[in-house]
N, C-alpha and C positions, 0 to 999 in steps of 0.2 A: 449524416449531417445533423449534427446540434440543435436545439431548437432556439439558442439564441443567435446561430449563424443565421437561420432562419426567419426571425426576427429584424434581424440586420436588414438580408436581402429584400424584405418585402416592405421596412422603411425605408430601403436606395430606390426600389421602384414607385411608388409612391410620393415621394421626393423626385423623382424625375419626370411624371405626370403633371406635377405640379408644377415644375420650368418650365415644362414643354406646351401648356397652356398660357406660359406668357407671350406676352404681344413684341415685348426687347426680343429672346430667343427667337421665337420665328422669324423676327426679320432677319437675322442671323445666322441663323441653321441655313435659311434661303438662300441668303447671298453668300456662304462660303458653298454653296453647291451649284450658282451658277456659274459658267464657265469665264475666267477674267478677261480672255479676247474676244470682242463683237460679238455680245450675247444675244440671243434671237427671242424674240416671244415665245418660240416653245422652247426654249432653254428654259424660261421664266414658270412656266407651264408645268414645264417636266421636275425643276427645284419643288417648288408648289406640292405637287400629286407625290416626288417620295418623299417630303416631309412630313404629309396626312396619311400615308402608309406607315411610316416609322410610330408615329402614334397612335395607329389603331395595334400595332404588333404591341407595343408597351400596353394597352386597352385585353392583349387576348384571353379568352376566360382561361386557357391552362397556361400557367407556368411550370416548367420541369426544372429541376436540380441535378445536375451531376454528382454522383457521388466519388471522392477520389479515385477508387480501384476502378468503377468502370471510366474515367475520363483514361487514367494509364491503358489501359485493355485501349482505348480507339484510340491514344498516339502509339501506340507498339503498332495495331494493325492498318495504320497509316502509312507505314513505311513500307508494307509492298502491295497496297492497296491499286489496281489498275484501275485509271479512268473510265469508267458506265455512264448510261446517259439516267436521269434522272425521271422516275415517273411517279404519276399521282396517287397509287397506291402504298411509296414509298415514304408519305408524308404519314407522319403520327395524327396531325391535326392540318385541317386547312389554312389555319393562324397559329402559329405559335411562338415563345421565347422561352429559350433555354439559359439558366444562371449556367455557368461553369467554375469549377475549385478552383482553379488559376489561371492566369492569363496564356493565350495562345499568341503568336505571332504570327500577321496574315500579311502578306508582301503585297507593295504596291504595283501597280502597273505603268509604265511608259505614257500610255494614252489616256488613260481615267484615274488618277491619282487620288479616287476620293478616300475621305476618312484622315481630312484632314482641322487639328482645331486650336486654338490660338493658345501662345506656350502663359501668356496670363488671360485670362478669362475675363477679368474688369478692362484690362488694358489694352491699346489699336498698337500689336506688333505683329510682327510677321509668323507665319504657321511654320510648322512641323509636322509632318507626319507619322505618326503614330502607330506602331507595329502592333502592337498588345492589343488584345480583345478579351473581355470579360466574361462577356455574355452577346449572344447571336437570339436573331428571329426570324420569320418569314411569313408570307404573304401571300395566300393563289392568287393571280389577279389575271387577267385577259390580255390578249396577244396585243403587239402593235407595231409597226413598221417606224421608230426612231425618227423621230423631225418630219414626218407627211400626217399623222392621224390614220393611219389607213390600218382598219382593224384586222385581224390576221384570228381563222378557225384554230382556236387552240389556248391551250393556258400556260404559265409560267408562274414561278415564284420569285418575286424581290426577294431577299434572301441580305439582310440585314446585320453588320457586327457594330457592339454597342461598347464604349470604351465608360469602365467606373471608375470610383476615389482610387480605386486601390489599382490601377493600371498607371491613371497619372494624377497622383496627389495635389496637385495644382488644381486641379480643378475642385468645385463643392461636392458635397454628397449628390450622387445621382446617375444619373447614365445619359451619356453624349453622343453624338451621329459619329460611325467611322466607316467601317467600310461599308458598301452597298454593291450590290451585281445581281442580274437578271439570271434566272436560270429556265430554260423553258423544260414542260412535261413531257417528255417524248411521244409518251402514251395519247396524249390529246391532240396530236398533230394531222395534220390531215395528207393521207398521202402520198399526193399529188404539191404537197407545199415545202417548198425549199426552203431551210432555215440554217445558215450557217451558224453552226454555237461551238467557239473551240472551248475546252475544258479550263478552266480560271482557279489558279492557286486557292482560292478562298473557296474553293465546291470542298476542298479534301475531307476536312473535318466534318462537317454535317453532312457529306456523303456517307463517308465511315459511320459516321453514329447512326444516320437512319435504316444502313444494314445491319448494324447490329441490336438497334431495339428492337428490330423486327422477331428476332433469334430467340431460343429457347435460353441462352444462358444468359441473357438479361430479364430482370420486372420492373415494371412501372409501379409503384407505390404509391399507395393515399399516407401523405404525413401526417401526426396527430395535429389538434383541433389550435391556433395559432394562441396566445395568451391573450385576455381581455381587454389590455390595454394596447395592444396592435388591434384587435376588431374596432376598439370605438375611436382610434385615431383615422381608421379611414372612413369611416363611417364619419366623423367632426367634419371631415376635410370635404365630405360629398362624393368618395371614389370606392366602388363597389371590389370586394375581398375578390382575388379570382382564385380558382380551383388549383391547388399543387399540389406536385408529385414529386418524388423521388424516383430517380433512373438508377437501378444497381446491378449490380452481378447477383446471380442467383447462389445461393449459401453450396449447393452440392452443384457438380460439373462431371460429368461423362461422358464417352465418346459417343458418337451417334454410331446407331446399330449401322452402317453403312462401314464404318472406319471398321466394327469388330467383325466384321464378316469378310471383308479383304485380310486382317488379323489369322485368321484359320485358315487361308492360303498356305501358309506358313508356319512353322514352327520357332519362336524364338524360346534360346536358355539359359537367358535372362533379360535382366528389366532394362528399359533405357526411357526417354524422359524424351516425348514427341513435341516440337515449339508447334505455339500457334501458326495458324496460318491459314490464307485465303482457298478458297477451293471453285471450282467452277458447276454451280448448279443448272439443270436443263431444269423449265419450269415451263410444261405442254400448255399452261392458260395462256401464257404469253409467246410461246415460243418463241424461246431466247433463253440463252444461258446468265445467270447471276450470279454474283460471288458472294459466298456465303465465309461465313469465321469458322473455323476449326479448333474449338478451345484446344491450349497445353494440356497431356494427360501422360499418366505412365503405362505404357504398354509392355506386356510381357508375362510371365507365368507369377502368382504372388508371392513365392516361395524361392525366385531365382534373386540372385544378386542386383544387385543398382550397377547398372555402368555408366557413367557420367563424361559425357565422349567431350573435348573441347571444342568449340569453334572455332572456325580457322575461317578467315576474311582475306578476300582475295581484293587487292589494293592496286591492282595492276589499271591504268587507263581502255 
């Protein structure tokens, strides 16, 4: 990533801190997130608390960046990713937002359609919902039983997608409310506590990435120091610079001594060319299996020929 991409990204957030501290937006944000039939005071409540969540997530001291190859690396391993449940060791940080290269599409749901925002922004017309996401965040925050107050032993993540200019140009520079969904920590549950949580379109992508930053073929980067005239605009404005990173793939990639020891099982006489792919890890601290990435690698003697076998797609229902 660029350093004037970079620049970009941290005047849209910045630019979006500053909407989102007006008094017009919040009444706004609020009211397209309470519910339009017979809204109840903790509707009002519950609008309220994730609008001061969405702003502390734009608030968090790390930002991360996607850089393109590893954003491709989690949609490839997205597509045969199995549903896990999500725990608090899995979290890079307890608050965070991530920019991404391009926009993703998160579907909406039947019963909570949020992540919805008006097709002109000065103008009272009707919404659309909005597939594209820019950039995602999240939130640990404490359990709670939906419309009673009744607090529940355990933590979860708001878990936050944020729609920019470049998703829907109608709108100003900045970053807007879209979708939103609870995700709770499995790990912190107590239990003897029943929590029904079915697995929600919108977990795929930040599930995926947060196994694989976890991984050896990814790094977290410190980017160089930002240019002086982004330090003193946020500095003019009164909004403190936050810490960012870059997320990438590691420059060299090997198989894990696991893959080459199953390899000498065997004898191959020649080369052929292993896809990515999920694997199932036993991990005794938690007991419980995880799924780990298996980088692409070529296996085989270095001196035997390439065989480059086609894939073949079974289309059958």
């Amino acid at each position: 990533m660029t350093n004037v991409k970079l620049d970009y990204v941290m005047d849209e957030l910045l630019d979006a801190r500053k909407l989102w501290d007006t008094r017009q937006f919040r009444e706004i944000a609020v009211m397209d997130t309470i519910p339009k039939n017979d809204p109840t005071e903790d509707d009002v409540d519950n609008a309220i608390r994730i609008l001061t969540s969405e702003r502390r997530i734009l608030d968090s001291p790390d930002i991360f960046f996607v850089e393109p190859d590893m954003h491709r690396l989690v949609l490839a391993a997205m597509e045969t990713f199995e549903p896990e449940p999500l725990l608090s060791t899995d979290l890079i940080t307890p608050t965070g937002y991530v920019r991404l290269p391009e926009a993703i599409e998160v579907p909406p749901t039947k019963d909570s359609p949020a992540g919805f925002v008006k097709k002109n922004w000065e103008a009272d017309e009707d919404y659309d919902y909005l597939p594209k996401h820019s950039a995602f965040g999240w939130e640990t925050q404490g359990l709670a039983v939906e419309g009673t107050g009744e607090v529940l032993e355990g933590k979860a993540i708001l878990l936050v997608y944020f729609h920019t200019n470049a998703d829907f140009p109608a709108l100003p520079t900045g970053l807007y409310p879209g979708r939103y969904v609870g995700w709770p920590l499995k790990d912190t549950l107590n239990d003897n506590q029943r929590l029904a949580t079915e697995w929600h379109p919108a977990y795929l992508y930040p599930r995926v990435f947060f196994r694989l930053v976890m991984q050896r073929l990814t790094e977290v980067a410190a980017l160089p120091p930002l240019p002086r005239e982004v330090r003193r605009r946020h500095k003019r404005e009164g909004y403190e610079l936050p810490r960012y990173s870059v997320i990438r793939l590691r420059r060299h990639s090997r198989p894990s001594a696991t893959d080459e020891e199953a390899e000498r099982k065997w004898k191959l006489n020649y080369r052929t060319v292993t896809r990515g792919h999920w694997r199932q890890q036993w991990y005794p601290s938690i007991q419980a299996h995880r799924q780990i990435w298996i980088d692409e690698f070529i296996r085989g003697p270095e001196d035997a020929e390439l065989v480059i076998r086609p894939r073949v797609f079974d289309v059958r229902d």
